[in-house]
N, C-alpha and C positions, 0 to 999 in steps of 0.2 A: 594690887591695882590691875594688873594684867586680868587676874583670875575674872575681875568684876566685866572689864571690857569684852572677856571671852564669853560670859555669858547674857553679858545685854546682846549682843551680837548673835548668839543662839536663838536669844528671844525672838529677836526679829526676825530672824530666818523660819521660825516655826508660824507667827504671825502672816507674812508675807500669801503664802498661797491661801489663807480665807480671806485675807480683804480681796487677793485677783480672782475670788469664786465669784464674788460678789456683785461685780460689775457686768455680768449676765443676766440680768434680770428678767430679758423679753426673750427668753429663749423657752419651745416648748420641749415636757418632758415625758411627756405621755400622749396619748393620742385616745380623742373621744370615739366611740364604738359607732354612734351615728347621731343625726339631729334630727328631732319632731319636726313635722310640715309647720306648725305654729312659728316654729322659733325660727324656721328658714325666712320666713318672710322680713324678722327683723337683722339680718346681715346685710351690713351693707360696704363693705369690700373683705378684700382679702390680701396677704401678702406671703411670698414662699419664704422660709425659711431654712438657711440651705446649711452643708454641715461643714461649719468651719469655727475655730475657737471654742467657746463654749457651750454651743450648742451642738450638740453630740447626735441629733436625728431630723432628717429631713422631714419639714414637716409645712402645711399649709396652713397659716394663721388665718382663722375668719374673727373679723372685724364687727359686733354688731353693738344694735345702739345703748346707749346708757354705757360706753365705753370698754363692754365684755367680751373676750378675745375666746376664740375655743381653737383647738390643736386636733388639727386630720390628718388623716396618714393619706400622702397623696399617691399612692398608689392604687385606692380605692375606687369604685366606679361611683360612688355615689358622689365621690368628692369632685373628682373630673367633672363628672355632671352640674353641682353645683357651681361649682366655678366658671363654668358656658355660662349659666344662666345668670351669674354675677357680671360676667364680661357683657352678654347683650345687653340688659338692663342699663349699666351704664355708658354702654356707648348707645344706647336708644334715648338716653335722657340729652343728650348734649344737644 
């Protein structure tokens, strides 16, 4: 009886850190090289992504339509840039 409790107990211990992988799901893990002028037009926000839990790299989520997210490494000029031009836009829209 013991034997048995010592190894459901193991189970779960081995169980345990893939379901808390799990619950990271909006975290990016890569970072795109860059974005077509085309595709820029259809982002329409963004948000940082900073490194704490399970997200393991700083990174700027852009937001565009039909609900598709793309991962930039915001150290980048282009992204910096992109990101002004998302900031006046919508604060020119209000």
């Amino acid at each position: 009886m013991k034997f048995q409790i010592l190894v459901f107990l193991l189970l779960l211990a081995c169980m345990y850190p893939s379901v808390a992988q799990g619950s990271y799901e909006n975290c990016c893990l890569k970072y795109i090289v860059g974005v077509r002028k085309a595709m820029r037009k259809n982002i329409e926000s963004y948000r940082v992504q900073q490194t704490d839990g399970g997200c393991n790299i700083p990174a700027i989520v852009f937001k565009l339509k039909k609900s598709k997210t793309l991962c930039a490494d915001p150290r980048r000029p282009w992204v910096q840039q992109l990101m002004q031009t998302i900031d006046k836009k919508n604060t020119g829209s209000m």
